[in-house]
C-alpha positions in Angstrom: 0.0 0.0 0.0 2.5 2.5 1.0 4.7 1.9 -2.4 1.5 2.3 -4.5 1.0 5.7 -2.7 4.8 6.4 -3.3 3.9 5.8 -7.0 1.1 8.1 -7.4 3.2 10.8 -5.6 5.7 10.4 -8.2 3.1 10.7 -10.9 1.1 13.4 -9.7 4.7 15.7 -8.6 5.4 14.8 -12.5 2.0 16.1 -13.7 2.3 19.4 -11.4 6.0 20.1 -12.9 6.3 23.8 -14.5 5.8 24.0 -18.3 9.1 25.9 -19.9 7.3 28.2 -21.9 10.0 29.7 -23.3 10.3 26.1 -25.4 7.0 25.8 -25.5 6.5 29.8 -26.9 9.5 28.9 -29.7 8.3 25.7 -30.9 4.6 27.5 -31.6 6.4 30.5 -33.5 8.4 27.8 -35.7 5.3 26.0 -36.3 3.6 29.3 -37.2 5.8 30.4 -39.7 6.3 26.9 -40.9 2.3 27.2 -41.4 2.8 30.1 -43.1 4.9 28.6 -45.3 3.8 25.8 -46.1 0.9 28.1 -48.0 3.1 30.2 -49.7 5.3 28.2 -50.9 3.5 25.2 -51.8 0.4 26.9 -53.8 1.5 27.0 -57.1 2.5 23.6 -57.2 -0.6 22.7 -55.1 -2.7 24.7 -58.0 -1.0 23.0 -60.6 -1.3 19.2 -59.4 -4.9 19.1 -57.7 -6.5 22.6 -58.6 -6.7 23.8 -54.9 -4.1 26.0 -53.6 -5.0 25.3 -50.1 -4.4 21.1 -50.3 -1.0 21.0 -48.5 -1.6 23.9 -46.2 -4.8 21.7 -45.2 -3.2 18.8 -44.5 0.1 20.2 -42.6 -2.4 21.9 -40.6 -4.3 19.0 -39.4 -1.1 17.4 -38.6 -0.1 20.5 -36.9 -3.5 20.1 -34.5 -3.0 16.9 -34.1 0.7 17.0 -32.9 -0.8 20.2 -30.9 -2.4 17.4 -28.8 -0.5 14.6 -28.8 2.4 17.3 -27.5 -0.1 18.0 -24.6 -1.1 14.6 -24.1 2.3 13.2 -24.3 3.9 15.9 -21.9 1.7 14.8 -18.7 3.4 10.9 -19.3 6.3 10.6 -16.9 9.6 9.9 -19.1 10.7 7.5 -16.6 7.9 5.5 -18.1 9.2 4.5 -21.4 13.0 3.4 -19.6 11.3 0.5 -18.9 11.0 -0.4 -22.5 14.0 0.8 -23.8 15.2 -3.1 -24.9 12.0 -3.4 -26.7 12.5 0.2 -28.6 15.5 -1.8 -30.0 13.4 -4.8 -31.2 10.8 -2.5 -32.8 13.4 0.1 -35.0 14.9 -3.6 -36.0 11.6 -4.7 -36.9 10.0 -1.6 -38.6 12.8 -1.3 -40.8 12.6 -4.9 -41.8 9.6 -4.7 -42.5 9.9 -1.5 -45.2 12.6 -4.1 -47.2 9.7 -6.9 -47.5 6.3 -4.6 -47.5 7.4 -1.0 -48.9 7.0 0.6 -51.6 9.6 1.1 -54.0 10.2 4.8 -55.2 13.2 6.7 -57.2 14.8 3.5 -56.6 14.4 3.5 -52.5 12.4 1.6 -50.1 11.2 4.0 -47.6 8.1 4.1 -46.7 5.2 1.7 -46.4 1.6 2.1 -47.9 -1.5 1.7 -46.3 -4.2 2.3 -48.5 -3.6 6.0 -49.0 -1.5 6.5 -45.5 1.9 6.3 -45.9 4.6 5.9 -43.5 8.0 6.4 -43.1 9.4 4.0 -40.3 13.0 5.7 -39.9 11.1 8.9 -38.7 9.6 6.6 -35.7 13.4 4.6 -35.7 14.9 7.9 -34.3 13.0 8.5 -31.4 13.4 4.7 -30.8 16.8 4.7 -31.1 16.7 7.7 -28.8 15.0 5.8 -25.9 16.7 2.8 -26.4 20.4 4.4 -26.3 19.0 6.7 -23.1 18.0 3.5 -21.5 21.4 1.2 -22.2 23.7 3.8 -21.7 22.1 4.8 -18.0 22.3 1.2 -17.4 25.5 0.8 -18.5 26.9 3.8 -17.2 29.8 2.4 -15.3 31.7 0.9 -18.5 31.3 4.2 -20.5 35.1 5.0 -20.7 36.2 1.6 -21.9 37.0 1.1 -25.2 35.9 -2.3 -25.8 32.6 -2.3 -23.0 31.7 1.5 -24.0 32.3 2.7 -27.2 32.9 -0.8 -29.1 29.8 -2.1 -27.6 26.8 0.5 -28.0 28.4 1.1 -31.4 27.9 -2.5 -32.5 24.3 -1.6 -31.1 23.9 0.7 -33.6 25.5 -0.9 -36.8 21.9 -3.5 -37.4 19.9 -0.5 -37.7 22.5 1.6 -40.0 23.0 -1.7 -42.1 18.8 -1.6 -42.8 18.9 1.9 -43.4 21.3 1.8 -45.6 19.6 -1.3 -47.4 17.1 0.9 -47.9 18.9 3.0 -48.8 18.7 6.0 -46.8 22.0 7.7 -46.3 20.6 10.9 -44.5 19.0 9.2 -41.6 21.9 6.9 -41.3 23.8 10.0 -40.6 21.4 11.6 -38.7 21.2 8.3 -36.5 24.7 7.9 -35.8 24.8 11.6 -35.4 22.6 11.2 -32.6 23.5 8.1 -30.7 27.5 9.4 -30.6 26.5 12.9 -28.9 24.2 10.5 -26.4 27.1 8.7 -26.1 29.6 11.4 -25.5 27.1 12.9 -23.3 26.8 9.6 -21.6 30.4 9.2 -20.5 31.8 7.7 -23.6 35.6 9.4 -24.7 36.1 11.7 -27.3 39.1 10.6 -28.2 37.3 7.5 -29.1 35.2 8.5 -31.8 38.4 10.8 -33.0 40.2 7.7 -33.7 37.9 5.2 -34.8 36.5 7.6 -37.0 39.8 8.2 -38.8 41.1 4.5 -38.9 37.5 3.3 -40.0 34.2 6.1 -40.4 35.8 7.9 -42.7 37.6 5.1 -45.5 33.4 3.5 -45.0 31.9 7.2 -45.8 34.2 7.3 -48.9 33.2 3.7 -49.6 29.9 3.9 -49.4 30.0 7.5 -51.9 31.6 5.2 -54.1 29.7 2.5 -54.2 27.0 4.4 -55.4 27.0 6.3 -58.4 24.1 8.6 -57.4 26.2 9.7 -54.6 28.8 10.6 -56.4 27.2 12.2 -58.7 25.7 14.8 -56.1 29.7 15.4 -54.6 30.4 16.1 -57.9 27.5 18.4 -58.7 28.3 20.0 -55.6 31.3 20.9 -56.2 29.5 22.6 -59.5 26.4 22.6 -59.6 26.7 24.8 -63.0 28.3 21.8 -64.8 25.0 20.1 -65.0 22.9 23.0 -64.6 19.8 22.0 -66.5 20.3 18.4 -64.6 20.7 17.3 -61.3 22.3 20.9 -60.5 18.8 22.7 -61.1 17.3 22.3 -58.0 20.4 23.7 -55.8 21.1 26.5 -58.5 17.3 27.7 -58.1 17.6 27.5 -54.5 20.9 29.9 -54.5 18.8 31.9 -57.1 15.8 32.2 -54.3 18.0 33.1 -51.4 20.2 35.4 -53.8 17.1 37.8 -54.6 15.9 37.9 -51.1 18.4 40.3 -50.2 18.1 41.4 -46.6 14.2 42.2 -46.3 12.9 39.5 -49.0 10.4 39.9 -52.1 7.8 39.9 -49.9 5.6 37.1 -48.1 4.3 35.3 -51.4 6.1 37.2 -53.8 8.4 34.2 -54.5 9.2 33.2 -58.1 11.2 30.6 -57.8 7.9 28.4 -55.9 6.4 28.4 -60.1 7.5 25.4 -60.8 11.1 26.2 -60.7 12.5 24.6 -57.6 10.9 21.2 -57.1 8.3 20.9 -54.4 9.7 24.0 -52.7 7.3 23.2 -49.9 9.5 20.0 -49.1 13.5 19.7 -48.2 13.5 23.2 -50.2 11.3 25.4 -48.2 14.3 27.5 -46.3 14.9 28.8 -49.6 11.8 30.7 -50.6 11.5 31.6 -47.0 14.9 33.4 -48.0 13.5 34.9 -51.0 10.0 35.8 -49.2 11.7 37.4 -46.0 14.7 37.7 -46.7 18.1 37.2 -44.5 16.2 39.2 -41.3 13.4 36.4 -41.9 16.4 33.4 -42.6 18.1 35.2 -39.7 15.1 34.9 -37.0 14.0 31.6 -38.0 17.6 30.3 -37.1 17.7 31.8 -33.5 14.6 30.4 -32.6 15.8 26.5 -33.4 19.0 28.2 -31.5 16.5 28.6 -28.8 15.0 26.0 -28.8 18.4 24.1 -28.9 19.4 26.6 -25.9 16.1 25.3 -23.8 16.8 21.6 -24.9 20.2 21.5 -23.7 19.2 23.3 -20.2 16.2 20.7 -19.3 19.3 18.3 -20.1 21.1 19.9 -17.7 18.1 20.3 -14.9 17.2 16.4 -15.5 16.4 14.6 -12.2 18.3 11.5 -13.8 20.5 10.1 -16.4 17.8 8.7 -18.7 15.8 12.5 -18.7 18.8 13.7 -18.9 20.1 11.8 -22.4 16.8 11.5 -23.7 16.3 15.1 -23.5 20.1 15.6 -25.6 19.0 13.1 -28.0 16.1 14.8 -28.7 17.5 18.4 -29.4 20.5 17.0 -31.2 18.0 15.4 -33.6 16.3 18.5 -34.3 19.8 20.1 -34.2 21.3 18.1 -36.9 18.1 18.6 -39.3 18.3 21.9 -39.5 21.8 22.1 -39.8 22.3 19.7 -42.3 19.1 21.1 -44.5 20.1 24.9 -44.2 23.7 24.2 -45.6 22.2 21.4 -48.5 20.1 24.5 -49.7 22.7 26.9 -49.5 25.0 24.8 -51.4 27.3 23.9 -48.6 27.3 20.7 -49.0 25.9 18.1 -50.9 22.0 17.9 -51.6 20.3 14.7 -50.0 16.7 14.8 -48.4 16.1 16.3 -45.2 13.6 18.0 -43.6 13.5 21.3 -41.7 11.8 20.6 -38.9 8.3 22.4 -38.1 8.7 23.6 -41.8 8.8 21.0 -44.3 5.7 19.6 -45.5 5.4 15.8 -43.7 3.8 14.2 -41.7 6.8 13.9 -39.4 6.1 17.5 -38.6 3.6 15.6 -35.7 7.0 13.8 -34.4 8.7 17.6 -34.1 5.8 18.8 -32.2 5.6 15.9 -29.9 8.7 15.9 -28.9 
């Protein structure tokens, strides 16, 4: 009796905990503007495909309410809750992304995302908050063996390499990276050396990075058309050439908010992995430039309730979430300005996905 009374304490002090509204304030100003456009942006080609400007704002803002709620709902569950299934998480990702080699649909030559009826769903969205709660959970338990080479870094890392071998089956080399990206600052956070990752990476991460551009001629192709985009500028250098175009004539206060000429048809799905571009050409560098401190903010706030965390397991799970948001942004900001080369990735709370519920929620 007493340790069921213990557990409802522990609830209910978890329920009456103080909302951070500073995060809470910044993630509804990124979805705002993301909103905002979403509908600019994605009109045209909305006009042109279906004959109703308004589809893809409609639908990213039903999955805006409905991560709205799941964020609320979501936020009174006590995190400590899901440790308990962090070996399970594991099992799932595995699972899931087995599941998209058999089942999924194949498109542009990939396996990503699995159809039913007219839902479709992308399992390595849901993989990296797995992957999230799973490393939280084994690193916390294993928290004692962190410095070793062999028992900490060797280990979890061999943890990771299933799930980055079905990803890449796929393939799909930007969530790989944004995967590994994740688990190694969990892992550094965690206890794990530096100087680990510094040396395995040279000896081994970086001759399989080079291998695995190699292998495939696509990827090659987009180091090389990064390098010049204008050598193929009618070709797979069109889309990053528009983008620079979009930014370019934004100047420092923009074209205006739907003004954008480069969203006609000229940059591919601009409401997609391209949409930081016409919000460059729309607003500008002031609008680029306030956009990016409020994902600073929010990266700020992330890394502080990381700090504040009562435990190990709030404490990495909160990391892990901010560096997954972190990595996003930073990866699809320099793809569409050309600083390095193009591969799909969504800007969080921007992009028009579904996955935008699985920003919100978080």
């Amino acid at each position: 009796m007493a340790k069921k009374k213990r557990k409802e304490k522990s609830f209910s002090s978890f329920l009456n905990n103080p909302i951070d509204f500073t995060l809470l304030i910044t993630i509804l100003l990124l979805l705002s503007i993301g909103l905002i456009m979403v509908l600019s942006a994605s009109s045209p080609s909305a006009l042109a495909e279906s004959g109703d400007s308004y589809s893809y704002f409609s639908k990213q803002l039903i999955f805006a309410i409905l991560g709205i709620i799941a964020m609320l709902f979501i936020s009174k569950v006590d995190y400590r809750f899901y440790q308990k299934f962090y070996k399970h998480a594991w099992w799932i990702a595995l699972i899931a992304l087995a599941i998209v080699l058999v089942a999924g649909r194949e498109v542009n030559g990939a396996k990503r995302w699995i159809y039913i009826g007219s839902l479709s769903i992308q399992p390595s969205e849901i993989v990296k908050l797995l992957m999230i709660i799973f490393y939280a959970g084994i690193l916390m338990k294993n928290r004692d063996q962190l410095e070793s080479y062999g028992k900490g870094f060797i280990k979890h890392i061999f943890l990771l390499a299933p799930i980055i071998g079905l990803l890449l089956l796929q393939p799909h080399f930007s969530a790989s990276i944004v995967i590994i990206g994740i688990c190694s600052i969990m892992m550094i956070m965690g206890g794990c050396k530096f100087s680990h990752f510094i040396a395995t990476g040279a000896v081994g991460g970086i001759p399989a990075l080079v291998g695995l551009i190699f292998l495939e001629p696509y990827r090659l192709k987009r180091v090389i058309t990064f390098i010049d985009p204008w050598q193929d500028e009618i070709g797979d250098g069109w889309q990053v050439i528009q983008s620079l175009y979009a930014i370019g004539s934004g100047g420092l206060f923009g074209t205006g908010l739907g003004d954008s000429k480069q969203k006609f048809l000229y940059i591919p799905e601009p409401h997609n992995d391209f949409i930081f571009s016409i919000l460059g050409e729309e607003l500008g560098f002031i609008g680029c430039a306030v956009v990016l401190i409020l994902f600073a903010i929010f990266i700020w706030r992330g890394i502080l309730i990381a700090m504040r965390a009562p435990d190990m397991f709030g404490s990495l799970v909160a990391i892990g979430i901010t560096a997954l948001v972190a990595i996003q942004v930073i990866i699809n900001v320099a793809v569409v300005t050309s600083s390095m080369p193009a591969t799909g990735m969504p800007l969080p709370f921007f992009s028009y996905r579904w996955n935008s519920v699985i920003h919100i929620i978080m």
